[in-house]
C-alpha positions in Angstrom: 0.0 0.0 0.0 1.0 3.5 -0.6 -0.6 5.4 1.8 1.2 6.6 5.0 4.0 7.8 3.5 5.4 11.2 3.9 5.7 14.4 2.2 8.5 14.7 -0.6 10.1 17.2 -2.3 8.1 20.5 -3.3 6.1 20.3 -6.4 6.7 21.3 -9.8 6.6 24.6 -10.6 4.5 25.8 -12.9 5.5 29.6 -13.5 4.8 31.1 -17.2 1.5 28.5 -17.7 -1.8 30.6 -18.4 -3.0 27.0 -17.2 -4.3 26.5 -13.7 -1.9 23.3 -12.2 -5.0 21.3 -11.8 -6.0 21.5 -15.6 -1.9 20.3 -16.2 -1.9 17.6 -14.1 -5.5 16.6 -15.2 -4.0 15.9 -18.7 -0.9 14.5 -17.5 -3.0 11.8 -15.6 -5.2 10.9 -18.4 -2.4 10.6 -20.9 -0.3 8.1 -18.7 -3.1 6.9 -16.8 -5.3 4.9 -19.9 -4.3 4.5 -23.5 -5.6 7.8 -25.2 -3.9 9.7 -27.5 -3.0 13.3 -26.8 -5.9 14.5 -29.7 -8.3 12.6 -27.5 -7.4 14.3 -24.3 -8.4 17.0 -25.5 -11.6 16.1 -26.6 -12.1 15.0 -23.0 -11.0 18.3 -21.4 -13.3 19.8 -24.0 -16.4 18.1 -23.1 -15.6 19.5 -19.6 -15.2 23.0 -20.9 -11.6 23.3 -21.0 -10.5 24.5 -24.6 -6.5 23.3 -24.8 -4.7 22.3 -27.6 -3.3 18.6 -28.1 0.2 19.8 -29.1 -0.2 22.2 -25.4 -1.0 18.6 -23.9 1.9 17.1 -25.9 4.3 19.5 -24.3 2.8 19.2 -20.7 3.3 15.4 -20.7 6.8 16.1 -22.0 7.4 18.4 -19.1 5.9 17.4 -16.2 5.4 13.7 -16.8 9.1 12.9 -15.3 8.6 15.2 -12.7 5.4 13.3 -11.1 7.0 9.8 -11.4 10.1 10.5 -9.8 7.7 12.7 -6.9 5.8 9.3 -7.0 8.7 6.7 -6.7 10.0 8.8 -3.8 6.7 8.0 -1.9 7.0 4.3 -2.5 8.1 2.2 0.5 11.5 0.9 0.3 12.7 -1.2 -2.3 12.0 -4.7 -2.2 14.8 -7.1 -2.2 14.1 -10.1 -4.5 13.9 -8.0 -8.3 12.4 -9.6 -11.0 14.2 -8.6 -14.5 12.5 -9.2 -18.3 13.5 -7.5 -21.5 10.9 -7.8 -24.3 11.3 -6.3 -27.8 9.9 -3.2 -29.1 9.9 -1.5 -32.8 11.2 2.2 -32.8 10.7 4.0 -36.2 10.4 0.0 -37.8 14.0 -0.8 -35.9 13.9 -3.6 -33.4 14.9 -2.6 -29.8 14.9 -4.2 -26.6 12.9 -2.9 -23.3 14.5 -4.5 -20.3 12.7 -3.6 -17.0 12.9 -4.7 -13.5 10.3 -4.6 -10.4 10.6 -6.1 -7.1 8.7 -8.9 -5.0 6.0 -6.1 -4.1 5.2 -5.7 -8.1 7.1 -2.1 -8.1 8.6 -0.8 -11.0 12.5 -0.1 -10.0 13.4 1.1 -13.7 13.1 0.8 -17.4 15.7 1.0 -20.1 15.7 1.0 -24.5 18.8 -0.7 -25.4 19.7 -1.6 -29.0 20.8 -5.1 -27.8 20.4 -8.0 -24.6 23.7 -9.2 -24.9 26.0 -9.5 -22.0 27.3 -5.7 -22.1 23.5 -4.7 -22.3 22.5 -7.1 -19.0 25.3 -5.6 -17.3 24.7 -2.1 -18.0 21.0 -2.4 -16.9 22.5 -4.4 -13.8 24.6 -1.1 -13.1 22.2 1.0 -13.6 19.6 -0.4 -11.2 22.2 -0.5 -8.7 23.0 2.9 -8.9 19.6 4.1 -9.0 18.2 2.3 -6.4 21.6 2.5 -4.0 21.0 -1.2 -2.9 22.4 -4.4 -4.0 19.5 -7.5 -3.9 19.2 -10.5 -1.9 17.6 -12.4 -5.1 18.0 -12.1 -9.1 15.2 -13.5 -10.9 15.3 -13.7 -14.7 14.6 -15.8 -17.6 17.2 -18.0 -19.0 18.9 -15.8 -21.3 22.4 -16.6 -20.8 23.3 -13.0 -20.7 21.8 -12.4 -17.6 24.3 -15.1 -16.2 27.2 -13.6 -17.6 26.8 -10.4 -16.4 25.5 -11.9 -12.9 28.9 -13.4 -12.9 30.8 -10.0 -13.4 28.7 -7.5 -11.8 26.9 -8.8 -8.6 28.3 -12.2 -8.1 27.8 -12.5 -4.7 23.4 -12.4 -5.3 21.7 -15.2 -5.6 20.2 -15.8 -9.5 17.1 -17.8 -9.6 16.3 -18.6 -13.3 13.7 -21.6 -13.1 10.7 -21.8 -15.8 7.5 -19.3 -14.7 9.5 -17.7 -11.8 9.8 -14.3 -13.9 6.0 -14.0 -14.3 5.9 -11.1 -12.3 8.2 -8.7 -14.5 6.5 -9.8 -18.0 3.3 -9.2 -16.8 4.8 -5.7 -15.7 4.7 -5.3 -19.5 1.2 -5.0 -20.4 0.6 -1.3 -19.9 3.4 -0.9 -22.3 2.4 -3.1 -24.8 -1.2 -1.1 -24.5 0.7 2.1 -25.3 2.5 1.1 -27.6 -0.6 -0.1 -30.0 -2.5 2.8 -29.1 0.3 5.1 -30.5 1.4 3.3 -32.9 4.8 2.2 -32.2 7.7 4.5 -30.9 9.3 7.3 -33.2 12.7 7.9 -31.5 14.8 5.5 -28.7 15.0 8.8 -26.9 11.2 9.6 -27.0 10.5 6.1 -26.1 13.0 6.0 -23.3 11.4 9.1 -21.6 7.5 8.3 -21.9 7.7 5.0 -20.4 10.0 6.1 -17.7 7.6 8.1 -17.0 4.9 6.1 -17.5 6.8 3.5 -15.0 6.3 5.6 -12.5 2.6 7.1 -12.7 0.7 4.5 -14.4 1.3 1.2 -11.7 0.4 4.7 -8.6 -3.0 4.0 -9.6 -3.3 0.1 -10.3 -3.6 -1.4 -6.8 -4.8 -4.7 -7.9 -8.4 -4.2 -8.3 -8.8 -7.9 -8.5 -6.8 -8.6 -5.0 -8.8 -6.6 -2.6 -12.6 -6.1 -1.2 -13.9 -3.0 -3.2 -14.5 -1.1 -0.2 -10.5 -2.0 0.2 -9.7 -0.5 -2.7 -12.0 2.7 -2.7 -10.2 4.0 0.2 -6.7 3.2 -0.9 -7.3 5.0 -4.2 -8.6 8.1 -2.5 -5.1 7.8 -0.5 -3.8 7.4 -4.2 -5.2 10.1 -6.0 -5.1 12.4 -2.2 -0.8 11.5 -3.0 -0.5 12.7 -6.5 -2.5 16.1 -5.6 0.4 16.3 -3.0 3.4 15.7 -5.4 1.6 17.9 -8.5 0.8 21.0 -6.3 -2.9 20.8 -6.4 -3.9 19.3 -3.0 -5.3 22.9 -1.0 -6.1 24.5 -4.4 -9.5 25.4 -5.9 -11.3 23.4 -8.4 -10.6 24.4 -12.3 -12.7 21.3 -13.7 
């Protein structure tokens, strides 16, 4: 669960937008949150009188999407230590790529990365990384059995346990289905650098406000999305503020 945790950093500021924060972070939220395009945001803010441009939307999501996942991952309870790694391919501009991704035993998404390869040097670099990033080294490794994920094992974090048994890694493909959702709905990626930054961002916003519908009474989860949606009015600089919509 989410809720309890404490405040963060400030908020975003938005300075120089004609736009009150709530009508920003509105869009933000719909664009990362379900699989609409950023022409059909705006016929959603329309029909609840806002008049904004998609390409205005376009550069809000470019701006402040980052911004709200990382304000997000720094609520998140500490990371787990059993992580769960997957890499899956994905076409950029009709070029194959490779999306590797780990979460942790709770289902939390530690970090993606676009990488032109999953060779050794790729599984090593995405080991790095996650280090770094998270400042931790893990108790458990779970992956497939892609051998490059034992040789970098071997020469990056050799003293972690690597689990690679059949159906273990369940956890991190199914972490790819919001992804694979996107990425139909816009119609494949453009750039490696465009693709990098929206689902880093959408890493971090769009799991905030999937609970596990399916795991938990509905009164259960009522009340921990109004802790949910209560967090990211905290971390976009709208909780206190009056209505716009």
């Amino acid at each position: 669960m989410v809720g309890g945790q404490s405040v963060g950093s400030a908020s975003p500021s938005y300075r120089g937008h004609r736009y009150p924060a709530e009508v920003i972070s509105h869009c933000v939220w719909l664009y990362h949150r379900f699989p609409l395009s950023f022409r059909e945001v705006e016929e959603l803010m329309l029909e609840r009188g806002v008049i904004v441009s998609y390409e205005t939307i376009r550069r809000w999501c470019a701006k402040f999407g980052q911004a709200y996942a990382n304000g997000l991952r720094r609520r998140r309870p500490r990371t787990g230590d059993k992580w769960h790694l997957d890499e899956v391919f994905i076409k950029i501009n009709g070029d194959l790529k490779y999306l590797w991704r780990a979460v942790d035993q709770d289902g939390n998404v530690l970090d993606i990365l676009v990488q032109n390869r999953r060779d050794k040097a790729a599984a090593g670099r995405f080991f790095r990384r996650l280090m770094k990033k998270t400042r931790t080294v893990p108790r458990v490794v779970v992956t497939d059995k892609l051998r490059s994920y034992g040789a970098a094992h071997r020469e990056v974090m050799p003293c972690v346990e690597h689990r690679q048994p059949k159906h273990l890694n369940n956890r991190a493909e199914n972490s790819h289905q919001p992804t694979r959702q996107r990425e139909r709905a816009m119609k494949g990626f453009r750039s490696v650098g465009g693709a990098q930054r929206f689902l880093s961002a959408l890493s971090g916003i769009s799991p905030h406000f999937r609970p596990g519908r399916h795991l938990i009474p509905a009164s259960d989860y009522r009340a921990e999305m109004t802790v949910r949606f209560a967090i990211w009015e905290q971390i976009t600089g709208v909780a206190g503020l009056p209505t716009a919509l």
